[in-house]
C-alpha positions as CSV (number, residue, x, y, z in Angstrom):
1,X,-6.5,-11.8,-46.5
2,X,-4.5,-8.7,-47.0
3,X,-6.4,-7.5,-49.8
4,X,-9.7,-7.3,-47.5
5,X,-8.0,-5.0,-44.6
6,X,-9.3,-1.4,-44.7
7,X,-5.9,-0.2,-44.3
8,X,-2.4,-1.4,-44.9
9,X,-0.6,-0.3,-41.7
10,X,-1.4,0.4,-37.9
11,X,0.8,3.0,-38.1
12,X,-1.1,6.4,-39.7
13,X,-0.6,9.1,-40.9
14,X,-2.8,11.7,-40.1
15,X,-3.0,15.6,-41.2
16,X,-4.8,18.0,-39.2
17,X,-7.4,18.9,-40.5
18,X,-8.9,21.5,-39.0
19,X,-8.7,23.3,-35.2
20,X,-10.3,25.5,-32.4
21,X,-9.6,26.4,-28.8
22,X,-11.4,23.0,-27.8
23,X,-10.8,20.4,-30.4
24,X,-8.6,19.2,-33.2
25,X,-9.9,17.1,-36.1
26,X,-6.8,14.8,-37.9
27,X,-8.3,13.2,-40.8
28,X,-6.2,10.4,-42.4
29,X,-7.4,9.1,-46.1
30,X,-6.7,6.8,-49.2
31,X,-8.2,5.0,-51.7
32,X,-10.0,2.4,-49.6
33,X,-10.7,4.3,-46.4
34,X,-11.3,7.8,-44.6
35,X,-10.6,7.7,-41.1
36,X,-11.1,11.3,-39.0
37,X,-10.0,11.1,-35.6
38,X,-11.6,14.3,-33.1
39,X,-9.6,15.2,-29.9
40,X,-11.8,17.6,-27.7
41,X,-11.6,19.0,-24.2
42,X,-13.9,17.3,-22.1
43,X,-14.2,20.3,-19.5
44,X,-12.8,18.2,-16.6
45,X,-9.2,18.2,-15.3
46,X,-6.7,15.9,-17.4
47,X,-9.1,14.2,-19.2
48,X,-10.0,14.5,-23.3
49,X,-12.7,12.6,-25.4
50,X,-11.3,11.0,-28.4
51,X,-14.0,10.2,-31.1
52,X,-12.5,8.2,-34.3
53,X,-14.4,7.1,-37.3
54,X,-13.7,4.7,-39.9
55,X,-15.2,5.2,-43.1
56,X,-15.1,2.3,-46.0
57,X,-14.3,4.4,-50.1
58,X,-13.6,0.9,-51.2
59,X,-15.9,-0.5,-54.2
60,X,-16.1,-3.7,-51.9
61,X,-16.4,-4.9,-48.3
62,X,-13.3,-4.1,-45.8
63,X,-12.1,-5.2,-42.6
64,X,-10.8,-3.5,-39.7
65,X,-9.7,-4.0,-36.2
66,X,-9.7,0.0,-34.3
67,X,-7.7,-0.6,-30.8
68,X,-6.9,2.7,-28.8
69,X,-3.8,2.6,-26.4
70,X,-2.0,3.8,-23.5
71,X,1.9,3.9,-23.3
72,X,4.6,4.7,-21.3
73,X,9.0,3.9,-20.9
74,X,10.1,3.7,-17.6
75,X,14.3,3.2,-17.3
76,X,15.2,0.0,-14.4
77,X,16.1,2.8,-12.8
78,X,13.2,4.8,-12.1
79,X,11.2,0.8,-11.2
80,X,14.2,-0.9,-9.0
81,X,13.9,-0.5,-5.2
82,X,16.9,-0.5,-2.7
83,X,17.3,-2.1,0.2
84,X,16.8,0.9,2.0
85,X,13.3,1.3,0.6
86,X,12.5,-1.4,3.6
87,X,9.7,-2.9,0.9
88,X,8.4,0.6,0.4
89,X,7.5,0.7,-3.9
90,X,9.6,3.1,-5.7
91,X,8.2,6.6,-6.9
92,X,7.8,5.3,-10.6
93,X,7.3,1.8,-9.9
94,X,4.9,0.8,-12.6
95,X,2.8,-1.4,-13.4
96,X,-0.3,-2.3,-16.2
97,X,-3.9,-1.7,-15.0
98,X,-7.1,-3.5,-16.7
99,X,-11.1,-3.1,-15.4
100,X,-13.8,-5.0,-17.2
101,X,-16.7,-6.6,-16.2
102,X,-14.9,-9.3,-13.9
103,X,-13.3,-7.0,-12.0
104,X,-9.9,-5.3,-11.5
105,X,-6.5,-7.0,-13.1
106,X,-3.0,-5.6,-12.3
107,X,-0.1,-7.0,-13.8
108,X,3.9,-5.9,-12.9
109,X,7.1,-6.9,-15.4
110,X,7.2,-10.5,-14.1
111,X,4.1,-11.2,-15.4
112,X,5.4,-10.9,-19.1
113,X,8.6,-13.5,-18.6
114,X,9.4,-15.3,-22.1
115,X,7.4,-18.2,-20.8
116,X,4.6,-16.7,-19.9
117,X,2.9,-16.2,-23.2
118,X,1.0,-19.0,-23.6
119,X,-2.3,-18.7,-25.5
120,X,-3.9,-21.2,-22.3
121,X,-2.7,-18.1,-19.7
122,X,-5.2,-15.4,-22.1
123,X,-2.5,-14.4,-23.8
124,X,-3.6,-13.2,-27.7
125,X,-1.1,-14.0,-30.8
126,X,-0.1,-10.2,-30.6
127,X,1.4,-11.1,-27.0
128,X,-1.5,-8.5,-25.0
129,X,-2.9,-10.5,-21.9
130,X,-6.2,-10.4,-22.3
131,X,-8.5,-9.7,-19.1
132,X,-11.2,-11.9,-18.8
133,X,-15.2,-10.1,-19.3
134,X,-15.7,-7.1,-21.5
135,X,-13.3,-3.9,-21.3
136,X,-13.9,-0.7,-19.6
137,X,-10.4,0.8,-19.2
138,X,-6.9,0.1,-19.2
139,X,-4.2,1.7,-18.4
140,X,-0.8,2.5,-17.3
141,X,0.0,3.4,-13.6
142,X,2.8,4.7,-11.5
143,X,2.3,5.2,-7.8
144,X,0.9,8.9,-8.2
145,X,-0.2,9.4,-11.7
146,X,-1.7,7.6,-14.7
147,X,-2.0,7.2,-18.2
148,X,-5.9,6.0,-18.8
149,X,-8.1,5.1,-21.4
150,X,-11.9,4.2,-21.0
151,X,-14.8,3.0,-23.1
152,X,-17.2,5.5,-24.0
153,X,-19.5,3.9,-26.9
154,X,-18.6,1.9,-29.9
155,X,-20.5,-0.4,-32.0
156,X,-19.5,-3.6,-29.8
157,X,-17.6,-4.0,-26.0
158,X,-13.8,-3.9,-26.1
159,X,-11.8,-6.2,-24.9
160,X,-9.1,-4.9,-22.1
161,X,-5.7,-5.8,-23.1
162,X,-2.1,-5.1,-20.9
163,X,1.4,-5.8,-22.1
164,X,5.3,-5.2,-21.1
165,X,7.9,-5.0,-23.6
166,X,11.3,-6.1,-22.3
167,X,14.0,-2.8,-23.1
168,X,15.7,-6.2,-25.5
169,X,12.9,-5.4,-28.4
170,X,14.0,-1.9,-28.9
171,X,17.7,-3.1,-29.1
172,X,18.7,-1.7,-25.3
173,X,20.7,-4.0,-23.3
174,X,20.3,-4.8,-19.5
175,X,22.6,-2.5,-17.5
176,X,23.2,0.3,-19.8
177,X,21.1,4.1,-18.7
178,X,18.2,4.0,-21.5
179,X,17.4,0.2,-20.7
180,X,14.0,-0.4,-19.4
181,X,10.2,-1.4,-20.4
182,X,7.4,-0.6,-22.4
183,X,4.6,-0.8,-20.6
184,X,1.0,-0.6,-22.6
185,X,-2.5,-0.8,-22.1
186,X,-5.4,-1.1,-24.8
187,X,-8.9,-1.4,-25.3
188,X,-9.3,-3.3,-28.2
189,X,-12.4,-3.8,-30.2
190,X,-13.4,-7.1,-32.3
191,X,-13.1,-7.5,-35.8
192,X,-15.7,-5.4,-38.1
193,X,-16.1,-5.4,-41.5
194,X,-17.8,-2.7,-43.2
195,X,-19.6,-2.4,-47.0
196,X,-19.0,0.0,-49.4
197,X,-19.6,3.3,-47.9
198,X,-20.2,2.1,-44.7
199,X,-18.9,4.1,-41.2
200,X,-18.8,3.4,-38.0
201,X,-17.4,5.4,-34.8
202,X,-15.5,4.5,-31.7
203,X,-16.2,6.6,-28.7
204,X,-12.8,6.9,-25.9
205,X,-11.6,9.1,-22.6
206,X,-8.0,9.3,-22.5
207,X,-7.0,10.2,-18.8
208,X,-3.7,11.5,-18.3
209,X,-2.6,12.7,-15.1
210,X,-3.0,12.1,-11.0
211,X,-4.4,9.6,-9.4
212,X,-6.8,12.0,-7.3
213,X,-9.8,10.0,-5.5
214,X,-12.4,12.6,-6.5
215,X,-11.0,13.5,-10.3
216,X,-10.9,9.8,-11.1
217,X,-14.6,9.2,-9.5
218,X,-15.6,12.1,-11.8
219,X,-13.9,10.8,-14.8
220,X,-16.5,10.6,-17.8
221,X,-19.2,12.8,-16.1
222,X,-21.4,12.1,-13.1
223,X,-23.5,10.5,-15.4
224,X,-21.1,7.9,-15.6
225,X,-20.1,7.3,-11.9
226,X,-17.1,5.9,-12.9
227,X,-16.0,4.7,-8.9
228,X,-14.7,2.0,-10.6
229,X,-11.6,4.0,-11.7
230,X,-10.6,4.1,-8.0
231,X,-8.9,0.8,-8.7
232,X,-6.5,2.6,-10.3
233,X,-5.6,3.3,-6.6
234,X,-3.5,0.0,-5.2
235,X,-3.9,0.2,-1.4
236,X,-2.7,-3.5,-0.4
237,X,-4.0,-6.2,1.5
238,X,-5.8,-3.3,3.8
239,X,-7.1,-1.5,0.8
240,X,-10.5,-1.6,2.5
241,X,-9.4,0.0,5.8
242,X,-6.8,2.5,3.9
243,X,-9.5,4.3,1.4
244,X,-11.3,5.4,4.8
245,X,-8.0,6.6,5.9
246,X,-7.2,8.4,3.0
247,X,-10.7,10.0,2.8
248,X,-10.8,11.1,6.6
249,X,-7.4,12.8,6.5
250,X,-8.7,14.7,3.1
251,X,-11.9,16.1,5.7
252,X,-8.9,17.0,8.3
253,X,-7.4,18.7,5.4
254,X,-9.7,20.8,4.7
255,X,-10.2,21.8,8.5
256,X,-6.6,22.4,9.1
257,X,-4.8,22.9,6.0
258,X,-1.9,21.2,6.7
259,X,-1.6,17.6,6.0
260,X,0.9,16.7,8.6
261,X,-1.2,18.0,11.1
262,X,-3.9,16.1,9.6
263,X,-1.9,12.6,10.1
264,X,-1.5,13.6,13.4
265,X,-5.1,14.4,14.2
266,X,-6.3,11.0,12.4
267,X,-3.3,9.3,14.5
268,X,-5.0,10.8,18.1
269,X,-8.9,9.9,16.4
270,X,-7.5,5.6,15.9
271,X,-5.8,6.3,19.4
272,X,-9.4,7.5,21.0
273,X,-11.2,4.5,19.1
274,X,-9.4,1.5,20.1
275,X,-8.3,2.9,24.3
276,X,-11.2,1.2,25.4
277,X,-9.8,-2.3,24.4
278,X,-7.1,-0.9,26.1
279,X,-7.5,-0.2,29.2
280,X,-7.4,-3.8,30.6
281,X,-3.6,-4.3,29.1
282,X,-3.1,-0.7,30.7
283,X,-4.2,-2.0,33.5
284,X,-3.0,-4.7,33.6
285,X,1.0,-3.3,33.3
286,X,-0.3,-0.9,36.2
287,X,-0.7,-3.4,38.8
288,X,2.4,-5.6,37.3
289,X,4.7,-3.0,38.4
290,X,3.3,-2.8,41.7
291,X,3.4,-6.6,42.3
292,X,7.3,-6.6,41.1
293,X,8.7,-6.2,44.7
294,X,6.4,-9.7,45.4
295,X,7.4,-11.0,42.2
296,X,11.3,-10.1,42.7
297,X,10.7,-12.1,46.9
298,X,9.7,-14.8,44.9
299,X,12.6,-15.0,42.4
300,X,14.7,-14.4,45.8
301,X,14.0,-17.4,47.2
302,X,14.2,-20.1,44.4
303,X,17.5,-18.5,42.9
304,X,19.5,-19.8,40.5
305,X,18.2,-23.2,40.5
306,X,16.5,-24.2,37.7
307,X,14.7,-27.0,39.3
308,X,12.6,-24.5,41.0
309,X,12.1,-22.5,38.2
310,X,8.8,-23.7,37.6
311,X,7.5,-23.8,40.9
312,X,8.5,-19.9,40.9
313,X,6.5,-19.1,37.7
314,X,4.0,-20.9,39.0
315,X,3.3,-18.7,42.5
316,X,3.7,-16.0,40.3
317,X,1.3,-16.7,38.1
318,X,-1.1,-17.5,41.1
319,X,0.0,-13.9,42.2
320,X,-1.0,-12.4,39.1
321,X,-4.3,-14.2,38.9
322,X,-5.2,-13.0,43.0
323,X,-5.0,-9.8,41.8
324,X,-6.3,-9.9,38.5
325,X,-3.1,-9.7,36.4
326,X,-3.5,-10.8,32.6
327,X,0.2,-10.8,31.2
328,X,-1.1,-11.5,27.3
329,X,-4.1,-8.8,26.9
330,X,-1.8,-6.7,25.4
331,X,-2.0,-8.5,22.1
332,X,-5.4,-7.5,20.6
333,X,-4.8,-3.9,21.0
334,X,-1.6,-4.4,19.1
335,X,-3.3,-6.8,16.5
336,X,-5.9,-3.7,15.8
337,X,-2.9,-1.1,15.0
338,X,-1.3,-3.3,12.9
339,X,-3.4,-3.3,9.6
340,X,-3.8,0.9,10.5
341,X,0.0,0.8,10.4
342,X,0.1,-1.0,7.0
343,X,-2.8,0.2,5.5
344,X,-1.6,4.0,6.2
345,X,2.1,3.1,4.9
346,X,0.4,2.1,1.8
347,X,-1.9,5.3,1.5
348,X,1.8,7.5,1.9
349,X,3.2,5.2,-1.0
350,X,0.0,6.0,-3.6
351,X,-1.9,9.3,-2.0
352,X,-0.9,11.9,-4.8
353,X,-3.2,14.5,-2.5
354,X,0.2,13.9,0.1
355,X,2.7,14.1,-3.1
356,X,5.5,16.5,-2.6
357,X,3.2,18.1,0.5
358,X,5.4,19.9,3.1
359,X,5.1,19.7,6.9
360,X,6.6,22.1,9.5
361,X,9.1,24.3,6.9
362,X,12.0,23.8,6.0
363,X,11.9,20.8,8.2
364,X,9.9,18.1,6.2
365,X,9.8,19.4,2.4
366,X,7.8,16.2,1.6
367,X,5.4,14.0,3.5
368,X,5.9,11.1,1.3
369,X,9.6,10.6,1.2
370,X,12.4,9.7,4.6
371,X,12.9,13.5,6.4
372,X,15.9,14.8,4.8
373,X,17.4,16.4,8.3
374,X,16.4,13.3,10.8
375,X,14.9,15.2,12.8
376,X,11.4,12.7,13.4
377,X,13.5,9.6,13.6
378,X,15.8,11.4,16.6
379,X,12.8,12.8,18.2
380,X,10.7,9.4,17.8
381,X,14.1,7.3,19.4
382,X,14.6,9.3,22.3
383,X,10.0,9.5,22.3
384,X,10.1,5.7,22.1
385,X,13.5,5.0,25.1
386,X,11.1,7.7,27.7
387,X,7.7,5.3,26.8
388,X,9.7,2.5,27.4
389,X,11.5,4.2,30.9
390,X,8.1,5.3,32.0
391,X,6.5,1.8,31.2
392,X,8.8,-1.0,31.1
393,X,8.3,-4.5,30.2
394,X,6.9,-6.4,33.1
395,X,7.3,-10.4,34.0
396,X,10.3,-10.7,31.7
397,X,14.2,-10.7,32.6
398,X,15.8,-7.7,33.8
399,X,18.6,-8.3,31.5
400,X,15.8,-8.9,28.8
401,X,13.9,-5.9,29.9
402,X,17.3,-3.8,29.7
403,X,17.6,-5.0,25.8
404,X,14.6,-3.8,24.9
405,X,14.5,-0.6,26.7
406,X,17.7,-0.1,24.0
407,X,16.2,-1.9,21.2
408,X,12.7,-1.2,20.3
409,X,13.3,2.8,20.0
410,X,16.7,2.2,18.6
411,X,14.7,-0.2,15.5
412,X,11.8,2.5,15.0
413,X,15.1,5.4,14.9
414,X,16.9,3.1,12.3
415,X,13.6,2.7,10.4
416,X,12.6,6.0,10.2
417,X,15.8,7.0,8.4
418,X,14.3,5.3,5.1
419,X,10.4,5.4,5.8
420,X,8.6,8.1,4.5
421,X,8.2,11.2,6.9
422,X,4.5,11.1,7.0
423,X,4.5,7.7,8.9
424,X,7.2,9.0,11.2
425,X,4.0,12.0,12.1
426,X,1.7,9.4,12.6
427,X,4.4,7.1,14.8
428,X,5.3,10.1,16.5
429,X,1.8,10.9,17.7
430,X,0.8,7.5,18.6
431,X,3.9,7.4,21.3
432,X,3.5,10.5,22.7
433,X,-0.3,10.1,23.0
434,X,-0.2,6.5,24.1
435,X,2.6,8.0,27.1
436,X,-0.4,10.4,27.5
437,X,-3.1,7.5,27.9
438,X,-0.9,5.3,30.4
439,X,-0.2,8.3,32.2
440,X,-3.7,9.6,33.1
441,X,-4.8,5.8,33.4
442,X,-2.1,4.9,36.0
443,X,-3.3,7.8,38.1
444,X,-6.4,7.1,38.0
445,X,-6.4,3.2,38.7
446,X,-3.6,4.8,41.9
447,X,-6.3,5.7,43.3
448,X,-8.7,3.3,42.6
449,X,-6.4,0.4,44.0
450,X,-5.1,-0.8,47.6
451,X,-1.4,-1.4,48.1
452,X,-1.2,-5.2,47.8
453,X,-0.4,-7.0,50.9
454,X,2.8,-8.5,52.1
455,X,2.4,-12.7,50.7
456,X,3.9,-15.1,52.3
457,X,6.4,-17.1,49.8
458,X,6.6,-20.5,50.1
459,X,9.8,-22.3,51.5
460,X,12.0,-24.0,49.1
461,X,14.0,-27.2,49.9
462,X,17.0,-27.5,47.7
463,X,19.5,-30.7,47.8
464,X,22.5,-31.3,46.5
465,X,22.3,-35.0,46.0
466,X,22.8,-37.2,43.4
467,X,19.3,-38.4,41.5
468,X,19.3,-42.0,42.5
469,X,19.5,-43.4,39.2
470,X,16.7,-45.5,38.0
471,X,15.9,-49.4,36.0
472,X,17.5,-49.4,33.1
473,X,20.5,-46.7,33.8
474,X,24.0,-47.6,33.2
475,X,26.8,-45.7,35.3
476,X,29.5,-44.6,32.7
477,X,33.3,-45.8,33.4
478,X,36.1,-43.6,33.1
């Protein structure tokens, strides 16, 4: 009952009680209890240890439940994309972060929907979803920073609890400026009761700041190898591939100081890694264009007539396979570059080493957001129509071939007037150097191959009459 609880309200309040250039001690006290919370400088960047104790000066056994949490308001504003973002999160998108001993949780605002708070779902009578296995942190996390506490000692494991408070509870209405959400992360420790006299302490890290690979790893102390911080870090569905990424271009950093020229240089290192599976597509589109003058005798003779169409792809084909022609080993190398693409998109969207880092003055002020004067998405158009004038699209259409030569650089132009500027660099590289590749590998296979020899296309018989019609057919009557 109430008359057991070692305090009346959640809600203290403390006096300070004394201070030095490395700590303040707030002691809060009644009747019934003495609690003195100590806020110290850990000696590593954006990181404090918080040490509270509870003391019982009751005559009789109290309880108490200690939970230490991290909050933050963020306006729909600052959280709602555009459709220009092209699926890209917003800069203070924000979401609720929990670690225990089952692993990694993260939770966004549609999580915490009115009917979502069932007690079946883990949710606890206060409304916190509770993560499954014992609490080590939880916090509150934005794409480049973080508001973080962690479990330091105590007399029992926490449990790690998230919520999001709709802007509705603090009496702000959908659509006006101040309406938003509460979002807030606890650890939360069980039920104690202590007897007369009785104290017991709660040991805490509160983390409040970027969300830096090496600070986070270091949170705590090495002693505590806290690597399990990094999941703090949301890189997607290629998280695996993108941490490498992120890591290598922070070595190319340090070589070059610039990290625009380090996107570049990691761009030209995936390029060198995956050529060799790509020689044979290079290949490949090498002898395809010197087959087209075979290939266009062949469409020459059947025409028009669709009929024939099939034996025409068909000589083709046998064309292609005489002189070792693959039209569709183009797709792996593609399929490899894909979850690069992705996974370094994602690393632009929650890097805070690349936050606000310029490239090329006064051009590109910041590597993370869409280049303010357009100057990469003009330069990687007219990069992307010369790749596709030096190599066009073989065994296709002409008039299809002629859409695409328009297309393709006119989509990656349109794109990279809302993408951020550092994936323009890498896009930007990985043109000019893959116009670089297909240049020294069509000389060299130039002089490696024969001029193909003159084939001789098969005649075609066309006719004009009328298919005799067969059993069963019935001649419509006019």
């Amino acid at each position: 009952g109430e008359a057991a609880q070692q305090v009346d309200f959640d809600n203290l309040d403390f006096q300070l009680a004394s201070s030095d250039t490395s700590s303040c001690t707030f002691v809060h006290k009644t009747a019934n209890a003495e609690i003195t919370k100590v806020v110290s400088l850990s000696g590593r960047p954006f990181e404090l240890d918080v040490s509270v104790t509870v003391k019982n000066l009751a005559s009789e056994p109290k309880r108490h439940r200690y939970a230490i949490e991290q909050t933050s308001w963020r306006s729909e504003k600052e959280t709602s994309a555009s459709i220009w973002d092209l699926g890209r999160r917003p800069e203070w998108m924000t979401d609720v972060v929990s670690h225990t001993t089952k692993g990694t949780n993260r939770h966004l605002v549609t999580d915490y929907e009115p009917s979502d708070f069932s007690p079946k779902d883990g949710f606890t009578d206060e409304h916190f979803l509770r993560a499954e296995g014992d609490g080590v942190w939880a916090g509150v996390s934005a794409n480049y920073f973080a508001n973080v506490v962690f479990h330091k000692a105590g007399p029992a494991q926490p449990a790690a609890e998230t919520l999001i408070e709709d802007g509705n509870y603090y009496q702000l209405k959908p659509g006006t400026p101040l309406y938003g959400h509460m979002y807030r992360a606890r650890l939360a420790y069980p039920e104690r009761e202590l007897a007369p006299n009785e104290s017991v302490s709660y040991e805490s890290i509160a983390y409040v700041g970027p969300k830096e690979r090496e600070v986070l790893a270091a949170v705590g102390g090495a002693e505590a190898k806290r690597l399990d911080a990094l999941g703090l870090i949301d890189l997607g569905m290629f998280g695996f591939i993108g941490k490498y990424f992120v890591a290598y271009v922070g070595v190319l950093h340090d070589l070059v100081g610039s990290w625009g020229w380090a996107i570049a240089l990691l761009t030209i290192t995936v390029k060198i890694l995956v050529f060799p599976l790509q020689i044979p597509q290079l290949g490949s589109s090498v002898k395809m264009r010197r087959l087209k003058p075979q290939v266009d005798a062949i469409n020459a003779k059947y025409g028009d007539d669709m009929t024939q169409k099939a034996l025409a792809m068909q000589e083709v084909r046998e064309l292609y396979g005489k002189e070792g022609v693959n039209q569709f080993i183009g797709c792996l190398p593609m399929l490899l570059q894909f979850p690069v693409w992705i996974a370094l998109y994602q690393a632009l969207g929650t890097a805070v080493e690349l936050y606000h880092a310029p490239f090329l003055l006064p051009l590109i002020p910041d590597l993370t957001h869409a280049d303010p004067y357009h100057v990469i998405p003009i330069v990687l158009g007219a990069s992307s129509f010369l790749q596709q004038k030096l190599m066009p699209m073989q065994g296709v259409d002409p008039a299809q071939a002629k859409m695409m030569l328009y297309l393709m650089p006119g989509m990656f132009m349109a794109m990279m007037f809302f993408l951020p500027a550092g994936l323009g660099v890498y896009m930007l590289t990985n043109t000019w150097v893959g116009i670089t590749q297909q240049a020294l590998t069509e000389r060299w296979m130039k002089s490696k191959l024969k001029t193909p020899a003159p084939i001789e296309v098969r005649e075609v018989k066309k006719t004009t009459e009328t298919p005799t019609l067969g059993k069963g057919k019935v001649r419509a009557r006019g």
